[in-house]
N, C-alpha and C positions, 0 to 999 in steps of 0.2 A: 749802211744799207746792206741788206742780206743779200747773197747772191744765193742761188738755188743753181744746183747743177743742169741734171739734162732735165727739160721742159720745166725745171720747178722744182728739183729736188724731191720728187716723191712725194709721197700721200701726203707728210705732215707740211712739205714746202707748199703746196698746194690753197693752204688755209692762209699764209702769208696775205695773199691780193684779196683773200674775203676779212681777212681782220682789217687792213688796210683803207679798202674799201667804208668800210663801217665809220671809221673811224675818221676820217674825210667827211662822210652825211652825217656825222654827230656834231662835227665843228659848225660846218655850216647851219644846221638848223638849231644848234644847242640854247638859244635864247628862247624858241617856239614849246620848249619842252615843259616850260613851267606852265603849272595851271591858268586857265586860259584858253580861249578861241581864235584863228586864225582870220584877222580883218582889214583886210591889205589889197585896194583898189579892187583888181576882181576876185579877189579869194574872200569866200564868205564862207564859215564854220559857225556849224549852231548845234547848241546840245540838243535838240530834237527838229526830225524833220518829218515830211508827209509827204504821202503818194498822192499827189494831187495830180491833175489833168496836163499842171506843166512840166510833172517830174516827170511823168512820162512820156512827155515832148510832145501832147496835144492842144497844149496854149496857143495861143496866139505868135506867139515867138517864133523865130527858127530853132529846131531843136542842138544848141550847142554844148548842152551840158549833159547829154545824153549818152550813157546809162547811169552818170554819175550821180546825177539828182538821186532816181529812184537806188540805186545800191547805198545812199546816206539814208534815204527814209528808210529801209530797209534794215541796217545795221544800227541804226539809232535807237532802235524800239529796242535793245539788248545792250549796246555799249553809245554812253556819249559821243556823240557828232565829233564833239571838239577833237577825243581821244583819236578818233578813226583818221581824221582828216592829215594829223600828225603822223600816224603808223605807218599809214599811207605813202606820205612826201619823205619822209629817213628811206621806207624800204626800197623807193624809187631812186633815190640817189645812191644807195648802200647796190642794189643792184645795176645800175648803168656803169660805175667803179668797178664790182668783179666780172660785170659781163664783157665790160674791155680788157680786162686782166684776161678773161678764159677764149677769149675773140685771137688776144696775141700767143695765147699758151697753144690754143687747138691749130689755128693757120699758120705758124711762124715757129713753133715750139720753143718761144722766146722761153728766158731765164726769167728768175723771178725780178729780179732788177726791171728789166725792158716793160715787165707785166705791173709793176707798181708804176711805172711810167704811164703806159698807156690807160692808168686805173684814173692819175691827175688829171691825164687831157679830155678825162669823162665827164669828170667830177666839177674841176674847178679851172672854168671857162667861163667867157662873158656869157653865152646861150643863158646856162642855168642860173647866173647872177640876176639877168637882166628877165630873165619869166619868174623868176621868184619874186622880183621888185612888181614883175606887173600881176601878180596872184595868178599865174598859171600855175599851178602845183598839179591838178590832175593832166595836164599836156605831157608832165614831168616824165608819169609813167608811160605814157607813149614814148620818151625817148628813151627812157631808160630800157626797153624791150626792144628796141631794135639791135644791138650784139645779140643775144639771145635770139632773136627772129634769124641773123644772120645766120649764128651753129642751127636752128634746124632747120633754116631749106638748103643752106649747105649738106647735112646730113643727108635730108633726102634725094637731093639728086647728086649724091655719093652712092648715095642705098642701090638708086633704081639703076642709075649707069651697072655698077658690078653685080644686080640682080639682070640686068638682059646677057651679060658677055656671060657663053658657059664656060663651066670650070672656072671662074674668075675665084671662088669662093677659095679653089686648094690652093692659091697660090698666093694667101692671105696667111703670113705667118701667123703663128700663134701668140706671140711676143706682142706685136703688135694689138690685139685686145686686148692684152694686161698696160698699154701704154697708155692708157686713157684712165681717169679716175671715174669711179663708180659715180659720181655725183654730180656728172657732166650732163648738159641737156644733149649733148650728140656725141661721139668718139669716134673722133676725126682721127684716121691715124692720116700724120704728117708724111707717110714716105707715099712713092707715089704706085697705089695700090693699083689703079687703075692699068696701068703697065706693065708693073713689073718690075721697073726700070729704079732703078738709083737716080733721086733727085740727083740736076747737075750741081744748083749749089752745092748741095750735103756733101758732092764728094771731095769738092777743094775746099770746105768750111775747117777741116782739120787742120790745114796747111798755113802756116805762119806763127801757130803759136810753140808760146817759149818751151811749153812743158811738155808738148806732143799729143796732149789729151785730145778727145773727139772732143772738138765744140760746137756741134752740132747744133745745138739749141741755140746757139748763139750765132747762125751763120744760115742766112738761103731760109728764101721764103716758102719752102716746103721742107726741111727739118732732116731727121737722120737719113742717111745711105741707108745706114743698116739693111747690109743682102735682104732688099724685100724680093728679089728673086729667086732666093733660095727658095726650095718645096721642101715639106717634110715627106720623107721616107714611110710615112705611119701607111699612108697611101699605097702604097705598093705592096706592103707589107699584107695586109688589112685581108681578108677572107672576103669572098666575091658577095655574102649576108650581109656582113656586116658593115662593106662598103654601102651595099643600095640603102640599109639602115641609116647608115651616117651621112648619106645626100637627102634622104628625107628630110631629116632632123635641122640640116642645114639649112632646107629650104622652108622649112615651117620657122626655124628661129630668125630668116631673113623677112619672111614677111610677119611675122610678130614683132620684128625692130621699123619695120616701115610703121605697121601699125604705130607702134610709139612715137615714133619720130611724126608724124603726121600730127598726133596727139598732141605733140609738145612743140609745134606749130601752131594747132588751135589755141594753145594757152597762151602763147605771146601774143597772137593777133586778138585774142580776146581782151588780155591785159592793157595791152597798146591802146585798144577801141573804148577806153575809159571815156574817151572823150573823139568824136567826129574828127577831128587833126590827126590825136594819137594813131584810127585806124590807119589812116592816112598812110603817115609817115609808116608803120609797119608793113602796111601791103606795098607799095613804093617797091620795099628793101625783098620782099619776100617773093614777090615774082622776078624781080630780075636774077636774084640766087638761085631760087629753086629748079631752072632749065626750063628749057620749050616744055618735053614732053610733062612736066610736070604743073604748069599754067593752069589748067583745069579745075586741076584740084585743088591749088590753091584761092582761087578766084572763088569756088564755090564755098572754101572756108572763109576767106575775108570778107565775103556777104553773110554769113551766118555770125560772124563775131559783128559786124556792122549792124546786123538785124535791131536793135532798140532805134536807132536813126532813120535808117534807112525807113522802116515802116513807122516811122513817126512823119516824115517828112510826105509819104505816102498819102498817109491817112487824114493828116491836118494840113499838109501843101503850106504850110509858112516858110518852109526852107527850100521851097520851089520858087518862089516869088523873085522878079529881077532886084535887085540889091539897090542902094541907093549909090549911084555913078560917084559920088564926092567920097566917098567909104575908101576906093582907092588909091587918089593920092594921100589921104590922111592916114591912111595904115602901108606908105608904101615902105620901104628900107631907109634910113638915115645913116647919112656919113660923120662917123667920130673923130674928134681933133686930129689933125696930123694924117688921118685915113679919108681917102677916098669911098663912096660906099662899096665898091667893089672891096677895095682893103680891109672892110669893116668887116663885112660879109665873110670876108676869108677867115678873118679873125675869130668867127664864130660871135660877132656883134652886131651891131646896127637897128635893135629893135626901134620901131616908129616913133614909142612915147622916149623922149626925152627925159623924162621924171624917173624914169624907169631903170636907171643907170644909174651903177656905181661911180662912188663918187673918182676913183683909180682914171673910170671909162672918160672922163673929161677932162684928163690933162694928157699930155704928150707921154705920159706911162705909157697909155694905149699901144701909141708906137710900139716902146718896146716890148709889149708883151705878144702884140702883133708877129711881131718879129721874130719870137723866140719861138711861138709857136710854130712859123712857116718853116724858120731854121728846121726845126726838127722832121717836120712833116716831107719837107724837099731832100733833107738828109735818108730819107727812107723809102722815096720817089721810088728810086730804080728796081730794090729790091722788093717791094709790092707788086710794081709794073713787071716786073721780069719775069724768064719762064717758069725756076723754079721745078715744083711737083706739076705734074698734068693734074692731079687729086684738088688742089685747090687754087689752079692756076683762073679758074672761070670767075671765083668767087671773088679773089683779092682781086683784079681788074674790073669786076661788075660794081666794086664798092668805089674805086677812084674815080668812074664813071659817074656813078649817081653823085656823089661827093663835088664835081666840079659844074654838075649841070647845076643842083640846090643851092651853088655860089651864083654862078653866072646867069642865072634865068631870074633872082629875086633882084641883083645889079640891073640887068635891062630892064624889070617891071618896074626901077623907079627912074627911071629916063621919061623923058616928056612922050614919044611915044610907047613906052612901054606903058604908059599909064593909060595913053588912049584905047590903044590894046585892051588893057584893063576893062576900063570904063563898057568897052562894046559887049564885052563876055558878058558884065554883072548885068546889065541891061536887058541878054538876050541870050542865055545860057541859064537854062535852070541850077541853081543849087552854086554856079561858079562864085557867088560871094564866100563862100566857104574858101577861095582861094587869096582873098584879098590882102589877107594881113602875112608877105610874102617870105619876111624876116624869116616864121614859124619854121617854115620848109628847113632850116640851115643845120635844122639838125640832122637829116640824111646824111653830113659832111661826117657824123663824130665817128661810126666806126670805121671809115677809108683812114682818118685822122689818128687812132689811136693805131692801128696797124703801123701807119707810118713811122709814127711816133718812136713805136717798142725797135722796129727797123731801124729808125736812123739812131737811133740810142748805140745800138748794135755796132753799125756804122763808122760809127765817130769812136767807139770806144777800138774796134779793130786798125780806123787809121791812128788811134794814138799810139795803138800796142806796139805797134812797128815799129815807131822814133823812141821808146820808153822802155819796151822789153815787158813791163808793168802786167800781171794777172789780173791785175785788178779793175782793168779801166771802165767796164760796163757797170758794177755797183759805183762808180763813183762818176762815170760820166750820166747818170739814172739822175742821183743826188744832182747833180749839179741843175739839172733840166727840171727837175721836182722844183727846188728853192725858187728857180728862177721865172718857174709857170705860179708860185705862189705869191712870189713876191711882188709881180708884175698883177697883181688882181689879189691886193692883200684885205679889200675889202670883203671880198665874199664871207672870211671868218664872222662867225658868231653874230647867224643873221642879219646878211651882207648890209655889214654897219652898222647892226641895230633896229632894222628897219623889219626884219620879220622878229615881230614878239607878240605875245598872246594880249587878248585884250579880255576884259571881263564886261558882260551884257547888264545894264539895270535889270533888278526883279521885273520892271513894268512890264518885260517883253512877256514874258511869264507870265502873268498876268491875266494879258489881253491872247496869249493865244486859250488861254481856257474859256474865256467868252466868246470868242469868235466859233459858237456853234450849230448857227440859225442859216438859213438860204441864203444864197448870192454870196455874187465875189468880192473883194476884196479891193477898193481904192484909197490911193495915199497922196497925203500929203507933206510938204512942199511937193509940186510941179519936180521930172527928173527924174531920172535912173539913181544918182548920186550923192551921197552924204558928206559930212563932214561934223559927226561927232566929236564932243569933246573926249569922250574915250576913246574914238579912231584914230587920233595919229595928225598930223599934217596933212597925209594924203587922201583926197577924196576915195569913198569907197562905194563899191555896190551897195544898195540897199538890202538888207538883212528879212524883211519884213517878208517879201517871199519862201524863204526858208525855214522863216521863224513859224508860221501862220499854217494852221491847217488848211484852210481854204484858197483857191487861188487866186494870187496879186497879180492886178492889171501894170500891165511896164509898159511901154512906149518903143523900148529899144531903142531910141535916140541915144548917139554918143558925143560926149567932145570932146573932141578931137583936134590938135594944134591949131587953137582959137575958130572953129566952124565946128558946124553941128552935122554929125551923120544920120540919119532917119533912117528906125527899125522898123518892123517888122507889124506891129501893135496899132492897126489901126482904130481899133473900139478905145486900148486905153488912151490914145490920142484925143478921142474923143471925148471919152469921159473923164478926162483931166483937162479940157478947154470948157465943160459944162461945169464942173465945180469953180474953175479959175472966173469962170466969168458970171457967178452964182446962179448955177439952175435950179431948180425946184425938184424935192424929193423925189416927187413922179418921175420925172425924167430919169433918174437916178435907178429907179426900179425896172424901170421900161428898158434901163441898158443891162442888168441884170445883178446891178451891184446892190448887195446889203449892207454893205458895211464901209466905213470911211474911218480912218486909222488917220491921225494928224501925229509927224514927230517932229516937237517941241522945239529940238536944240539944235538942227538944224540947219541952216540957212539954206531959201529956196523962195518962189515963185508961191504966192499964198491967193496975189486976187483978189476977188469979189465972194471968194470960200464962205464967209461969217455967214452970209443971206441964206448960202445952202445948209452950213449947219447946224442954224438956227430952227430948222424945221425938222431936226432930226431928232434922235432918242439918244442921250448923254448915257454911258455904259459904262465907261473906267476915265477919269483924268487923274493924274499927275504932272510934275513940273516935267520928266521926259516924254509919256506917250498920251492921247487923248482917243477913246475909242468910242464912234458913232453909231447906232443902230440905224439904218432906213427901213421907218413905218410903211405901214401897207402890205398888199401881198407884192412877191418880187417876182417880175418875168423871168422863167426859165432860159438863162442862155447857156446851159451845158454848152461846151466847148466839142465834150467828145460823147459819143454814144456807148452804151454796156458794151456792146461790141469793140467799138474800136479799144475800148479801155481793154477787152479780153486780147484782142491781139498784139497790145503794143503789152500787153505784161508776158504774154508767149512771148516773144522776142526777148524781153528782159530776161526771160528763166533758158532762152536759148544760148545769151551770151552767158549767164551764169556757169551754165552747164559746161560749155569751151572754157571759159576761164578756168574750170575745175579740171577739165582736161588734161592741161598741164602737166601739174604733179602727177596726176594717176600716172598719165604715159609717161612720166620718168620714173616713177619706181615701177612699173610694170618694165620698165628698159634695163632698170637694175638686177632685177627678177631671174629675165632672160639669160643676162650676162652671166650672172650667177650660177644658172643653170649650165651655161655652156660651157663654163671653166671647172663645173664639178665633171660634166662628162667627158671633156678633154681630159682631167685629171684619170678618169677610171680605164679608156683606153689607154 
């Protein structure tokens, strides 16, 4: 294990937790990489997709896959669906690894050791074993943006506190701006800026070791002593011009860093908002960081990076509607071998499907990997919880906060009144089925979790130092914690067991979406949400045919769910898959606004009385996989959404685009700055 001296060993120690990182989401997704489509219960990847009325969340549906649909139709028309889907899910796991890596480097000025530690407890956990098995890969990026969301409302309300205190700014060594790396989303300095004052840890963190060295980085949850007290002399020195000159410049380069940092807020909330959860989970983490006085502003960003849903749900009310009450005990938390669900929950496990679990997660492993990971996490309790910096003392206790409530509140939703609780919301609370499947929330827990993590690594390695004498104990008590978070969840390697690999589509699909280019939507056969191709896999899967298909496919939104059926959202395609099942006549068929009836062959499903209905139909494409129907006559107009609402919900689209672009600008515009401010400090 490499040890990195102070925060990291410098620029080039730095790149350690991003090679590391990578290198972790390559293992795990390494069998996804071959040529191939991603078709894995709800993960559906198709080499072309379309802006139909449901990608932009005015189907029928509730809008859940929102802005994801439309950013696949979007990038598809340029790169294969399949390609993007993959880029996608590595750079979401490759970034949740360094963004806990940079979470313990910025708040803890851990070593590189601590920081490859806290990279594992990101990475390779039941959470992302168990939403990879159930095809959450865009949820992925909402977790993986929460470190990242954390550094910049931390940032900002670091910014805004020492922009209201005056003169806060000369009592900001200069050292400290060179202690941050230029490639950081925020530059946290670790000592305690706000004061003045010498963290308490920092100042005994030196005390005990063999060699006398500062090990600062390795001790206290806010980082060096190093005299932030001290004031530079330039100040006084300085000609009465040249001072008013240098508070200008200060206070334009202060609020050109707010600007950024705001920026590169919008880009995480954006990224996270991949998916209705994802924003979720982001804004959650991003108002409790970011301070009272600062709530406003973020609120008004997390509605604007929410904007593709939000005014989906607006405009078409399907994700307004009361939820079906049985949805939540069949998505509530489940308890793993040997765990209680609360135990499960902590462990960073417990999703609802059972199917869904590594094979590790069902025997008494669990236990111990349960275990190892609390070890760790309770190992680095105190030093999280403790004073510490004033600088980031709000932050690191606002994350073991949220961290214990996303354990204990999806524990009590799966108790018999927590369900009933439940049940009253979805019933009577617009939009609260979005809360139902409670597991999801558990990811709030990862970045309190890795902080701890990189802490008790620390921890454990200074009680060894003391009976050993040993320099070495943090790379090796790191090592030991790595193996044994791996080896306790050995299935995650190389797509957890096998089970995420690419699958390849018959030409038929091809095909038929080139004929489907006449009026009306789109109805399928077997009866169902659900496939089980013999190219899928074992595990049932979403149906493809919506993503495949230019036109939009009638769903049901019906799920099943541990043997009962939860009831979506889709009450037209309910109905027009009970008129085909029970064979209606064409007309009928027009009259509900469908043209087309799409029959998949291989299948198995609910067929009915079908033959009467598609006997009176127009034969278009068969093969042994897809059969494609035309319905003759003219077809009733059932537009879904109007030009209008299509124009607004793709404003919304091009709004979150815009924040997701955000991001980077405001970090290399942060870079810019910095640049700037260490060339004019240089020239003074």
């Amino acid at each position: 294990m490499v040890e990195g001296g102070r925060a990291g060993s410098g620029r080039w120690g730095r790149f350690v937790p991003v090679g590391y990182s990578l290198v972790l989401a390559l293992i795990v997704v390494g069998p996804l990489l071959r040529p191939g489509y991603l078709l894995l219960r709800d993960a559906v990847s198709t080499p072309r997709s379309y802006l139909t009325d449901s990608a932009l969340g005015l189907g029928d549906a509730a809008p859940r896959a929102v802005p994801q649909d439309a950013l696949l139709a979007a990038v598809s028309t340029v790169v294969d669906g399949g390609i993007v889907v993959k880029a996608i899910l590595v750079l979401a796991l490759w970034a949740a690894g360094w963004g806990a890596a940079e979470l313990a480097r910025r708040l803890l000025r851990a070593s590189t050791a601590p920081q490859l530690l806290a990279a594992t407890v990101a990475v390779w956990n039941p959470y992302v074993a168990e939403r990879l098995l159930q095809g959450h890969w865009s949820l992925l990026t909402g977790y993986a943006a929460l470190p990242w969301t954390v550094l910049a409302a931390h940032h900002i309300r670091r910014r805004a506190r020492r922009a209201r205190r005056p003169g806060a700014s000369a009592r900001v060594p200069a050292r400290h701006a060179d202690a941050a790396p230029d490639d950081s989303p925020c530059r946290t300095s670790e000592a305690d800026e706000d004061t003045g004052t010498p963290s308490r840890t920092g100042t005994r963190s030196g005390a005990g070791t063999p060699n006398g060295r500062a090990e600062t980085a390795d001790h206290g949850g806010a980082g060096s002593a190093e005299a932030s007290d001290r004031r530079p002399d330039d100040a006084r020195r300085m000609p009465e011009y040249s001072r008013a000159s240098t508070g200008r410049a200060q206070r334009h380069g202060y609020a050109g860093s707010a600007v950024c940092a705001w920026a590169m807020l919008a880009g995480c909330l954006a990224a996270a908002g991949l998916t209705p959860t994802g924003a979720l989970l982001a804004g959650c983490i991003a108002l409790v960081v970011v301070g009272r006085r600062n709530i406003p502003g973020a609120l008004v960003l997390w509605c604007a990076a929410s904007a593709p849903w939000l005014m989906a749900t607006a405009l078409s009310g399907a994700g307004a509607e009361p939820s079906d009450p049985a949805g939540v005990a069949a998505f509530a938390a489940r308890a793993e071998p040997g765990l209680a669900t609360l135990g499960s929950l902590a462990g960073l496990g417990g999703i609802w499907n059972a199917d869904a679990v590594p094979g590790s997660r069902t025997t008494l492993i669990a236990v111990a990997g349960t275990a190892v990971l609390l070890a760790l996490v309770a190992a680095g309790l105190r030093q999280i919880a403790g004073a510490g910096a004033a600088s980031t003392r709000h932050t690191r206790r606002a994350l073991l906060v949220v961290a214990a409530v996303a354990i204990v509140l999806p524990a009590l939703g799966a108790t018999a009144w927590g369900v009933h609780i439940g049940e009253f919301l979805v019933t009577r609370v617009p939009g609260a089925g979005l809360l139902r499947d409670t597991q999801k929330y558990v990811a709030l827990a990862m970045p309190a979790f890795a902080l701890c993590a990189a802490a008790g690594c620390r921890a454990i390695a200074t009680a060894g130092r003391k009976h050993t004498g040993s320099t070495s104990g943090t790379p090796l008590t790191a090592t030991l914690f790595i193996a044994l978070l791996i080896c306790t969840l050995p299935d995650l390697a190389w797509g957890v067991g096998g089970e995420l690999r690419p699958v390849r589509y018959p030409p038929a699909w091809q095909r038929v979406a080139v004929l489907v280019d006449g009026p009306g939507d789109v109805a399928v056969l077997p009866g169902g949400m659900f496939r089980k191709f013999p190219y899928s896999g074992r595990a049932a899967v979403l149906d493809p045919a919506p993503r495949m298909l230019p036109r939009d496919v009638l769903q049901t939104g019906e799920l099943p769910v541990r043997g009962r059926t939860v009831n979506g959202e889709g009450a037209r395609a309910r109905a027009v898959e009970q008129l085909l099942l029970r064979g209606g006549t064409a007309s009928d068929l027009a009259a509900q606004g469908i043209g087309w009836v799409l029959i998949e062959r291989t299948t198995p499903g609910p067929l009915g009385d079908s033959k009467t209905t598609l006997a009176q139909l127009v034969p278009e494409y068969t093969d042994t996989e897809l059969a494609l129907y035309r319905v003759p006559g003219p077809i009733e107009p059932r537009a879904n959404a109007s030009e209008t609402h299509r124009l607004l919900a793709i404003t919304a689209h091009l709004l979150w685009a815009l924040l997701l672009l955000a991001g980077p600008a405001g970090l290399l515009a942060d870079r810019a700055l910095r640049r700037r401010a260490l060339a004019g400090r240089a020239v003074r």
